[in-house]
C-alpha positions in Angstrom: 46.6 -5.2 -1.2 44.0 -2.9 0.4 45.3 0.3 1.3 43.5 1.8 4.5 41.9 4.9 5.2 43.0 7.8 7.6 39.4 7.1 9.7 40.2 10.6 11.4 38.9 12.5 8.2 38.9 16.9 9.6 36.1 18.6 8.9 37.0 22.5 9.1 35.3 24.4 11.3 33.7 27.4 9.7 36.2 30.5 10.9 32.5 32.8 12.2 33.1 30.5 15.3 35.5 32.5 16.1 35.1 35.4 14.9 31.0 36.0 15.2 29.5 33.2 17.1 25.7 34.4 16.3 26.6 35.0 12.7 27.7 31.0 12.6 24.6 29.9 14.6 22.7 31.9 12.4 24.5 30.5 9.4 24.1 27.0 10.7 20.3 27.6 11.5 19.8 28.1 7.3 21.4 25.7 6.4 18.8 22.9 4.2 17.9 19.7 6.0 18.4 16.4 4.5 16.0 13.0 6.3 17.3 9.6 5.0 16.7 6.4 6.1 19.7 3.4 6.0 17.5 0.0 5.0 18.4 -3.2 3.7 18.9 -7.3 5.0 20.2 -8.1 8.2 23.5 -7.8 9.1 24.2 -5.3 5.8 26.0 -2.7 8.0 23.7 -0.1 8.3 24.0 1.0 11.9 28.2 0.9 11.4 27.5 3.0 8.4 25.9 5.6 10.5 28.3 5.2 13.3 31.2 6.3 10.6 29.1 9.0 9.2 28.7 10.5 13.1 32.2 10.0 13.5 33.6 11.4 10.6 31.3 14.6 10.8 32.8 14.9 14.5 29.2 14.4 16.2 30.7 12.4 18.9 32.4 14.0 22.4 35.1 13.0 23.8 33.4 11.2 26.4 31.2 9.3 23.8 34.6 8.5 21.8 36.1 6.4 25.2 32.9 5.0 26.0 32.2 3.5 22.3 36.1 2.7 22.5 35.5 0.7 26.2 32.3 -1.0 24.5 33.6 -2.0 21.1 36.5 -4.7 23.3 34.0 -5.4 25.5 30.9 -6.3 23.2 31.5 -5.2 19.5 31.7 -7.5 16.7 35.2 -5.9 15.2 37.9 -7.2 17.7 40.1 -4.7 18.5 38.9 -1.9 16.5 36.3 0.4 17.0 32.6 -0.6 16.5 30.6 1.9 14.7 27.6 0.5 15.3 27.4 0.7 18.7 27.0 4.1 18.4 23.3 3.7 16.8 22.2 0.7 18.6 21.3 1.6 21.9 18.8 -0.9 23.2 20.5 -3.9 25.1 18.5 -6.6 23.2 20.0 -4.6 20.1 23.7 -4.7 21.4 23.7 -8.6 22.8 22.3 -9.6 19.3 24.3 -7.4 16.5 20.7 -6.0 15.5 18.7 -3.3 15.1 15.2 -4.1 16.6 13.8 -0.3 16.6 14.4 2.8 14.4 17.4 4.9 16.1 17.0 8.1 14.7 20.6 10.2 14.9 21.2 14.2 14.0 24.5 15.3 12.8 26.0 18.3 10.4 28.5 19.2 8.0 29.5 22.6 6.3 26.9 22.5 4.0 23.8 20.5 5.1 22.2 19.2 8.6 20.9 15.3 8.3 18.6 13.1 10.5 19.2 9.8 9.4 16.8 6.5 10.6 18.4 3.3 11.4 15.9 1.0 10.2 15.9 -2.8 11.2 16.4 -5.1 8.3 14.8 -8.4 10.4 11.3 -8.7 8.4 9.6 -8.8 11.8 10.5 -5.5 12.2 9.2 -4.2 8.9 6.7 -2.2 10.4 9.2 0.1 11.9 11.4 0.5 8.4 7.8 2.5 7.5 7.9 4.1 10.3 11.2 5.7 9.7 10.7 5.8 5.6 7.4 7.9 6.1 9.8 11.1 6.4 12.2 10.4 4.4 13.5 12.6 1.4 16.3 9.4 0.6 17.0 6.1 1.2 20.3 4.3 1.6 19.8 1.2 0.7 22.8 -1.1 1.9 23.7 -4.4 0.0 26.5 -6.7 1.4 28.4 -7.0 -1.0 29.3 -11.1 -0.3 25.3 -12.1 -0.4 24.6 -10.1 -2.9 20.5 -8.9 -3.5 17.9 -10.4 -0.8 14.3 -10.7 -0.3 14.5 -7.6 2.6 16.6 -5.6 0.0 13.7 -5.9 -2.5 10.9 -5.0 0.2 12.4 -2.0 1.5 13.2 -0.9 -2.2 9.2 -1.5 -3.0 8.4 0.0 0.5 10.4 3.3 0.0 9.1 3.3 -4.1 5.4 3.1 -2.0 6.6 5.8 -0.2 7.2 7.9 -2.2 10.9 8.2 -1.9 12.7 9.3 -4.9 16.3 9.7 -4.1 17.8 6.2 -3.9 20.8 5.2 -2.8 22.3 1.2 -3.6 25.0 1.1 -1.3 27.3 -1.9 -1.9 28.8 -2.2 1.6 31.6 -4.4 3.1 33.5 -4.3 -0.1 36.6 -4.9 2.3 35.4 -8.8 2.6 35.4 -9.4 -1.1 39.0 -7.5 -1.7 37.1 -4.6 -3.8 36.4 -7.2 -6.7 35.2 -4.9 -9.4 33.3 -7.3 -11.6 30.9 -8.8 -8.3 30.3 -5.4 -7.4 28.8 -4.7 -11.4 27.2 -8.3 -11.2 25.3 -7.0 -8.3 24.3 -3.2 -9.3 23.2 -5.2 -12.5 20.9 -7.3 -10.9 19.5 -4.5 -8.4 18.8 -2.3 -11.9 16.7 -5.5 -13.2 14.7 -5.7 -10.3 14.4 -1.6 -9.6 12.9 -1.4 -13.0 9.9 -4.0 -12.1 8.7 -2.1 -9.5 8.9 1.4 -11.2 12.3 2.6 -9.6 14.1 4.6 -13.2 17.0 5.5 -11.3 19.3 5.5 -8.6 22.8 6.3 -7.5 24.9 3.2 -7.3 28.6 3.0 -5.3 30.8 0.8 -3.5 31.8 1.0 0.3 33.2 -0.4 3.2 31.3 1.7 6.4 34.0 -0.2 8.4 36.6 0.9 6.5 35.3 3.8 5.5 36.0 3.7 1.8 33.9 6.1 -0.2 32.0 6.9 3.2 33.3 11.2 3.0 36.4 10.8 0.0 36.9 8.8 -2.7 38.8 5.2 -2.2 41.9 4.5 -3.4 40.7 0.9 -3.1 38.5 1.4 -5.9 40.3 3.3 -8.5 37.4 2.2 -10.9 34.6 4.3 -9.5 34.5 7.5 -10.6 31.0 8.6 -8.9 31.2 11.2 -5.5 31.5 9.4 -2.2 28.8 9.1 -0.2 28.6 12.5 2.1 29.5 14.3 -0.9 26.2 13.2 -2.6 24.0 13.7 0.5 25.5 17.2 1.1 24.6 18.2 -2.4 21.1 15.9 -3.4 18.1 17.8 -4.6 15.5 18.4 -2.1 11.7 17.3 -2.2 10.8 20.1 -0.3 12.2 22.5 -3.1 9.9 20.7 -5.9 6.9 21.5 -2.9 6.9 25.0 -2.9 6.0 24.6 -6.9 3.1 22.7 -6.4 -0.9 24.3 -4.9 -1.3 25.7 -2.1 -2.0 23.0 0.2 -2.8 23.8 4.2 -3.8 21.2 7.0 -5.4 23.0 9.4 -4.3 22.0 13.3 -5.8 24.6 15.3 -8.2 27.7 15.3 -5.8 30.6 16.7 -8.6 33.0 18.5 -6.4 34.3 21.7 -9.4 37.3 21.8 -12.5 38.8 20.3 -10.1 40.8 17.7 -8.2 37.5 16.5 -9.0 34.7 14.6 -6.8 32.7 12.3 -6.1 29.1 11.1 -2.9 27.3 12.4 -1.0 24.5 10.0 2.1 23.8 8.1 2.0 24.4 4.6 2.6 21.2 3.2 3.0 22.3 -0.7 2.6 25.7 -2.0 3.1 29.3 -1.2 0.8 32.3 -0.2 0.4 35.8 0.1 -1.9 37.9 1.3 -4.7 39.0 -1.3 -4.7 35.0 -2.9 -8.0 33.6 -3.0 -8.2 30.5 -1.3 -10.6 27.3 -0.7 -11.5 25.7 2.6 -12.4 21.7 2.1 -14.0 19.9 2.4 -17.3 22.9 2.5 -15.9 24.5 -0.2 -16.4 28.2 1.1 -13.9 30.8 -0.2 -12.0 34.2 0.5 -8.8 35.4 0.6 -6.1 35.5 3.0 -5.9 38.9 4.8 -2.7 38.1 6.3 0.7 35.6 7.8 0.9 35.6 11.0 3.7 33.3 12.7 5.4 34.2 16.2 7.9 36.9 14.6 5.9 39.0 12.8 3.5 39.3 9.6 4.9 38.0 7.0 4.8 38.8 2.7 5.1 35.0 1.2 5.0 31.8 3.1 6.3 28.8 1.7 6.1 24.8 1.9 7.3 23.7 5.5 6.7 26.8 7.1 4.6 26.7 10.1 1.7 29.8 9.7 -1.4 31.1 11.0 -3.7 32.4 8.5 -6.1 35.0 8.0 -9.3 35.5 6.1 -11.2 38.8 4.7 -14.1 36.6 5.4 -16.1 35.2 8.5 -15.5 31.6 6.8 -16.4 28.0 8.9 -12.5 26.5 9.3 -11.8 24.0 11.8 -9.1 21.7 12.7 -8.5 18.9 9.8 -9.8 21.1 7.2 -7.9 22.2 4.4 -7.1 25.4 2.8 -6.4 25.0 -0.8 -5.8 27.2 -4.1 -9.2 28.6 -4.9 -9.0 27.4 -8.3 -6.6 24.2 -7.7 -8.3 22.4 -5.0 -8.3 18.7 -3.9 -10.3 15.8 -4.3 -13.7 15.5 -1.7 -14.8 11.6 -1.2 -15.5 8.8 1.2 -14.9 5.7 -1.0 -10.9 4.7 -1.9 -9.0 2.5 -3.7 -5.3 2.4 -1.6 -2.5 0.1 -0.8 -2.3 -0.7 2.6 0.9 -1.7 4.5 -0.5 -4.1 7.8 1.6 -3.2 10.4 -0.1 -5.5 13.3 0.1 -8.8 14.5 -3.5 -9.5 14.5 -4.9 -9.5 10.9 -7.2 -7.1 9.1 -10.7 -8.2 9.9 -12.6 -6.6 6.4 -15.6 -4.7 7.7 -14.5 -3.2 11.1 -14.1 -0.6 11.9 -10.7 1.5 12.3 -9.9 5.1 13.1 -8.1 6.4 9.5 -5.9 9.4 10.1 -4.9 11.1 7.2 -3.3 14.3 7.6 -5.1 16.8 10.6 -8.4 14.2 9.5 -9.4 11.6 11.9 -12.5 10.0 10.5 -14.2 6.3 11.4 -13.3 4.1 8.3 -14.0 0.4 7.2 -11.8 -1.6 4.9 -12.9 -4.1 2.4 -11.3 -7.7 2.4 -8.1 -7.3 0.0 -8.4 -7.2 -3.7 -4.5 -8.7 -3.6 -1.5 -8.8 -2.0 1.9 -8.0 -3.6 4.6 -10.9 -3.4 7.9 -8.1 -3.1 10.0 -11.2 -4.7 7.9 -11.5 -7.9 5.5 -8.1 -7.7 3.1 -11.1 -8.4 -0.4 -10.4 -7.4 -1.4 -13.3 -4.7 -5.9 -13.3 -3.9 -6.2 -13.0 -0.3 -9.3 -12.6 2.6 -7.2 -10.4 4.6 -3.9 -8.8 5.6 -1.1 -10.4 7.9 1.5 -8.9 9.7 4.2 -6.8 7.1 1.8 -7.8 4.5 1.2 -5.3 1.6 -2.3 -4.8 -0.4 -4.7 -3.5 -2.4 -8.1 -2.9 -0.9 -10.7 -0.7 -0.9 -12.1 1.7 2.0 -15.1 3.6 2.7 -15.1 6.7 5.6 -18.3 7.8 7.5 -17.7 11.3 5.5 -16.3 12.9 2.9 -12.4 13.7 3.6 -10.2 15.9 1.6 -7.4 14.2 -0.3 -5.3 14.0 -3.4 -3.8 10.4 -4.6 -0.6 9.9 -2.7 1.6 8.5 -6.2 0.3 11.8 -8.7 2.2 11.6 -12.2 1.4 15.2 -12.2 2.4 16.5 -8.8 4.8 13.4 -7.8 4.1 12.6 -4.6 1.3 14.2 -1.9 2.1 12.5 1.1 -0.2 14.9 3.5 -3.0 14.4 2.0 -2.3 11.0 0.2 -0.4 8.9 3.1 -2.8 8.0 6.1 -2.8 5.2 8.9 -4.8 3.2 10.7 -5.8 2.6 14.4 -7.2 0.5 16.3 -10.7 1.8 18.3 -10.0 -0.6 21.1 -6.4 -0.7 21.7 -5.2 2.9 20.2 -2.5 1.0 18.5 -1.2 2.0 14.8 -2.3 -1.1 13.2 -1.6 -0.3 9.1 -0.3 2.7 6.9 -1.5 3.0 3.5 -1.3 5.2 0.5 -4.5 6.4 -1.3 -5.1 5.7 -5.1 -8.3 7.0 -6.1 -11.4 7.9 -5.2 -14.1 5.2 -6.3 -16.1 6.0 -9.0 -19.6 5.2 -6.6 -18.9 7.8 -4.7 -18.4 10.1 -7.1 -21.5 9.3 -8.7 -23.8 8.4 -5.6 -24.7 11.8 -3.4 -27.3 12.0 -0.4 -30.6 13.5 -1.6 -32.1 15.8 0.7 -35.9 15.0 2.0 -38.1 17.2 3.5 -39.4 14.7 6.1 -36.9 14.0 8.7 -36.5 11.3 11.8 -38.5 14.0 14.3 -41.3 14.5 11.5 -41.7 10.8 11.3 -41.0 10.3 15.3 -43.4 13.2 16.0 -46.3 11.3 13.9 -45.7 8.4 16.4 -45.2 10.8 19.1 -42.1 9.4 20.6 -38.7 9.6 20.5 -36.1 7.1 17.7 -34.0 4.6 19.8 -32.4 1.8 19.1 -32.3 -0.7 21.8 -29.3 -3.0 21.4 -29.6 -6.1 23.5 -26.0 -8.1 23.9 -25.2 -11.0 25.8 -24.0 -15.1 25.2 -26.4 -17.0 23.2 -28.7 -18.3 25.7 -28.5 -15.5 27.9 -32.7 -14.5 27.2 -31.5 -11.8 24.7 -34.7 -12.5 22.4 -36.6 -13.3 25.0 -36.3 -10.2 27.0 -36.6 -8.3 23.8 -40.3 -9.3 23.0 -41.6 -8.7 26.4 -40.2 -5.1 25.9 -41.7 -4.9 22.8 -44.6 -6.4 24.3 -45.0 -3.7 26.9 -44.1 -1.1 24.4 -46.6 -2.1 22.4 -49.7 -1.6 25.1 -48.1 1.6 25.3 -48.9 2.6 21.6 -45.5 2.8 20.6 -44.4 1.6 17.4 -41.4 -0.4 17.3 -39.7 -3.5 15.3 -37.6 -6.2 16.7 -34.6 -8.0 14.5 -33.9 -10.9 15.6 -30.2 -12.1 14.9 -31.6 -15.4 13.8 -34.2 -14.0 11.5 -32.3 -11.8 10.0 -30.0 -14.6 9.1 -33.0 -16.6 7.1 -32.9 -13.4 4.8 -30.9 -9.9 4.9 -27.7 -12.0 5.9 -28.0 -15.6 4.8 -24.9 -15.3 3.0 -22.9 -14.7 5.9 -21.2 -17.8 8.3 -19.6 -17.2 11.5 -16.0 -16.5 10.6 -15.2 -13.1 12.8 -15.0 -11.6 9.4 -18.9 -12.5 8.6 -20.1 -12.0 12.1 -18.6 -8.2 11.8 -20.6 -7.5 8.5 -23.5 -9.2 9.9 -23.5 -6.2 12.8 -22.7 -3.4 9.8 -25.4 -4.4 7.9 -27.9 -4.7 11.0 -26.7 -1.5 12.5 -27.5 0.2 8.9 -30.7 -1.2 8.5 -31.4 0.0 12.7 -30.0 3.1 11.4 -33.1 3.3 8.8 -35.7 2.7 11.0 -35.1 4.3 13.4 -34.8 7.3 10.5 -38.3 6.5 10.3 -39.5 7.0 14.0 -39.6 3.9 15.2 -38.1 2.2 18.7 -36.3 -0.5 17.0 -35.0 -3.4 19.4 -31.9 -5.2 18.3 -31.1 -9.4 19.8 -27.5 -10.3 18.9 -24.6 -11.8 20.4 -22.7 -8.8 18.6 -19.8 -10.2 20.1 -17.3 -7.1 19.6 -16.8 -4.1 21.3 -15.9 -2.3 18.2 -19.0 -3.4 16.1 -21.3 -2.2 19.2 -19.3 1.0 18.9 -19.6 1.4 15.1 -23.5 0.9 15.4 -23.3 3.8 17.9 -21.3 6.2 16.0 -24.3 5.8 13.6 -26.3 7.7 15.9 -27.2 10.3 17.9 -26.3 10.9 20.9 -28.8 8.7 23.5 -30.3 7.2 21.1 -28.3 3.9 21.0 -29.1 1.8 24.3 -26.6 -0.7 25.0 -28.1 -3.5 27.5 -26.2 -6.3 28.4 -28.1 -9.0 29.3 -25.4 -10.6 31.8 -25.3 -14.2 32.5 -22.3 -16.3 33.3 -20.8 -18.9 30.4 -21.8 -21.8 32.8 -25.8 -20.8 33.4 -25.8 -20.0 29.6 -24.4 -23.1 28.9 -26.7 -24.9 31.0 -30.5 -23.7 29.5 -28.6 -24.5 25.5 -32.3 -24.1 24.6 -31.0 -24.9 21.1 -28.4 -27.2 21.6 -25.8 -25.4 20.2 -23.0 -25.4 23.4 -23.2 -29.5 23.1 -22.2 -28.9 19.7 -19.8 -26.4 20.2 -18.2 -28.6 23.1 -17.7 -31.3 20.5 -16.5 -29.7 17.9 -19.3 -30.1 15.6 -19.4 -26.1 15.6 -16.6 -23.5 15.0 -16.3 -20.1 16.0 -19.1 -20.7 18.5 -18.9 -17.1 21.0 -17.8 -18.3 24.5 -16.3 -21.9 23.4 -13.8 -21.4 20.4 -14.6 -17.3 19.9 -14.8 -14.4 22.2 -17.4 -12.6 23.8 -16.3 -9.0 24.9 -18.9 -7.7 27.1 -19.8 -3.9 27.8 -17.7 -2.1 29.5 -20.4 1.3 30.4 -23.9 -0.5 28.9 -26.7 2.2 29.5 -28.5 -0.6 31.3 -27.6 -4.1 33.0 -30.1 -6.8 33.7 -28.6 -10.4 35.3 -30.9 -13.1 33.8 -29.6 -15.3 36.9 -31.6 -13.2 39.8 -34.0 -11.5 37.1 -37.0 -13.3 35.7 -37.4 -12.4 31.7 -40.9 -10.5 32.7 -39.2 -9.0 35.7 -35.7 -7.9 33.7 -38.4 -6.4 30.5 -40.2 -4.2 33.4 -36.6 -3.0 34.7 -35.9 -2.1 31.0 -39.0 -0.5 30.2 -38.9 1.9 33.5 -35.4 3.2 32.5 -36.0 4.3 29.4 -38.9 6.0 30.0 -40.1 8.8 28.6 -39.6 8.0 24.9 -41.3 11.0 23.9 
């Protein structure tokens, strides 16, 4: 018969609270911080786990106590008796359903250690916010109930917290209470979970069996389960090796946030030491220019200090006027890391709308925020078999392989290093969305590619003025955008026309001609129509390198492909014009007859029938083709862009 618990379990209160309040704060201020994360399927018990951890620690007031009390006969799932999971999920959608939907994040303390724990969602919809919640973690709690056994959600967040580096895993077979502690399914099921952690690189982890409702083996040892001899659970988090004790081992590693110059006497460099520790006299490395010195000082806001370790917040100081700005990195002078823009990495997609290969995204990795373009997916990883499954691109919760090239050089080390374990500030990075701002993937860097180690910019004497100054003018591109049959070609040659009796040399790409050679290879899938902008916008980029006024006529369909063309530039010389007519008056000319075609579905992806057209927001220039004559709207164009010298 199953004997219960006492639930009110008394932590003693340290006796400096009474006798030396600041001696106990100060005590309590020291004390090592522990992140976890509780993961797992649905309905495995993870937010009544935490509720009984909160409780038994004596987080909760007195108020909090009759409120969950008043809630758990009103809306909680365990009749009479208290709810513990009510005290983690706060969101009404959460509480109507017996779900977590977002991660609930919850502080608490015991004599020997302070904890934040996550509350991740085990619904696979949600997946993107278990990363969210593992990307901090220093353990995981996995939770298995114990009648179901292993799932496909127990396997991805086991391969999601192995990809993230977690090394402290805990298999946590709850609800033990529903199966009468049965000894043998509880070893069928740590036997299984030891089969599958082995596949996916996961040599060990810290089994036991609990009830979170019951609170066996939650702070002491069950006498439900006389056959496990192992600690209970808060015994183990209170006394778990830290990551952040392994950091302080490892390089100096800084990410720079800010330059501290409050006066003309003052300058240092802001950022958390991520591994490492330094003293004043080490010679040190800024990345990615490579420039060195030493560090003249540790300043923080009480005082200079001798030795700075990993997690400490600093600003340093050099013996040197070095360059050092934000997302720099100051490294070991003779230890640095890695300088590339080319990567092999494993990409989480946290966003409903696929990847689209070739566009695109801001890639934030560390204080870095750099313009990056992802290749379409060498793979994605079935977490049920670890088979490798070809695929064009990444869904929602989908994890891959892919490569990814930056516009420059970052500084980084790979994230998974069998040498230093795991470098998650300079290996872990995200994605985001230009147009929206929206987090869109997170992803863990491999490698750098063995191109860009091997190709490196060769300097030339001549530059874009020399060659602009021969021609006496100034490099432009001219980027004309608008619905196919808006007079985007047309209004193009009568500018180059004009510039042309002007003496100016120029070149006009044509987005059909360019398709009969440079891009004949590419359809009109939104994945081919954004490399057929990336590969115009480079080769624009090269002439106008060369001096000339080269005039672009594409649909260029999306924002964030006109943008990418722009970033290639200088400031004013990319000219967006919008040449603005209505879907109805373009429809009408069909010159080529390709909106008939469109309209009876002898055409896909056709922009402005079955694929969007997102127009300029700010274009430098505007001309309406419906009150403008082509001649008339090439004069108007001509006239504001003038002077090109």
């Amino acid at each position: 018969m199953p004997v219960t618990l006492d639930d009110n379990v008394i932590y003693k209160a340290d006796d400096l609270i009474a006798s030396d309040i600041d001696a106990y704060l100060d005590v309590h201020q020291h004390k090592s911080l522990l992140r976890f994360i509780t993961c797992g399927s649905v309905d495995d018990g993870k937010s009544t786990l935490i509720g009984r951890l909160l409780y038994d620690s004596k987080m909760i007031f007195e108020d909090q106590l009759a409120t969950l009390e008043a809630d758990s006969k009103r809306i909680g799932t365990q009749g009479q008796e208290i709810d513990f999971a009510l005290l983690v999920d706060g969101l009404a959608a959460e509480r109507e359903q017996g779900i977590t939907i977002d991660v609930a994040y919850r502080f608490f303390a015991t004599e020997k250690r302070k904890f934040i724990v996550a509350d991740c969602p085990g619904h696979e919809q949600y997946t993107r916010n278990m990363v969210t919640g593992a990307s901090t973690a220093d353990l995981a709690v996995i939770l298995i109930d114990a009648r179901k056994g292993v799932l496909v959600q127990t396997r991805r967040h086991s391969y999601l917290a192995k990809l993230l580096g977690i090394r402290n895993i805990v298999l946590a077979v709850n609800k033990m209470d529903l199966i009468e502690y049965d000894q043998a399914k509880y070893d069928a099921i740590v036997a299984e979970y030891t089969a599958f952690a082995a596949s996916i690189g996961i040599a060990d982890f810290t089994a036991m069996p609990i009830s979170g409702f019951k609170g066996d083996n939650i702070t002491l040892s069950s006498l439900n389960t006389p056959w496990y001899s192992g600690k209970p659970l808060m015994a183990h988090l209170e006394t778990v090796a830290l990551d952040n004790e392994a950091d302080q081992a490892k390089p100096l590693r800084v990410a720079v946030q800010w330059v501290n110059r409050p006066n003309l006497d003052f300058r240092g460099f802001s950022g958390q030491i991520s591994t490492g520790m330094v003293r004043p006299g080490d010679a040190i490395r800024v990345l990615p220019s490579g420039k060195t010195s030493t560090v003249s000082k540790i300043v923080t806001l009480d005082g200079e200090l001798t030795e700075a370790v990993a997690g400490q917040s600093v600003t340093l100081c050099f013996s040197d006027e070095v360059d050092c700005s934000r997302g720099d990195v100051i490294a070991t002078a003779d230890n640095p890391p890695e300088v590339a823009d080319q990567f092999e990495a494993t990409i989480v997609w946290l966003a409903d709308d696929a990847l689209m290969p070739g566009r695109a995204y801001w890639l934030k990795l560390g204080t870095q925020t750099v313009s990056a373009t992802v290749h379409a997916p060498k793979y994605t990883v079935n977490v049920n078999t670890m088979e490798h499954i070809a695929a064009k691109t990444l869904d929602l919760n989908a994890i891959g392989v892919a490569e990814i090239a930056t516009d420059k050089p970052i500084v980084f080390e790979a994230y998974a290093d069998s040498h230093a374990g795991y470098n998650k500030v300079l290996g872990g990075f995200i994605l985001i969305d230009k147009i929206t701002n929206r987090t869109v993937g997170a992803g863990m860097l491999h490698f750098s590619l063995r191109r860009a180690q091997n190709v490196h910019w060769q300097a030339t004497d001549i530059g874009r003025e020399a060659h602009a100054g021969l021609k006496n003018q100034k490099a432009r591109v001219l980027w004309f955008t608008g619905l196919s049959g808006s007079g985007k070609s047309t209004i193009a040659n009568e500018v180059e026309k004009r510039l042309n009796l002007m003496n100016r040399h120029t070149f006009l790409l044509d987005g059909d001609n360019v398709r009969h050679g440079l891009n004949k290879d590419l359809g009109f899938t939104e994945t081919d129509r954004i490399e057929n902008i990336r590969r115009v916008g480079e080769v624009a980029k090269l002439m106008a390198d060369a001096g000339l006024i080269v005039l672009t006529a594409f649909i260029s369909p999306f924002r964030a492909e006109r943008d990418m063309v722009r970033s290639m530039l200088s400031a004013s010389e990319f000219i967006e014009i919008f040449v603005d007519t209505p879907l109805e008056v373009a429809e009408a000319r069909d010159v080529k007859g390709l909106y008939k075609k469109a309209r009876a579905g002898q055409l896909k992806n056709f922009t402005g029938i079955d694929s969007p057209y997102e127009p300029p927001r700010n274009p430098e220039i505007r001309v309406n083709t419906v009150e403008m004559t082509p001649a008339e709207a090439a004069e108007y164009i001509v006239r504001q862009i003038m002077p090109l010298k």
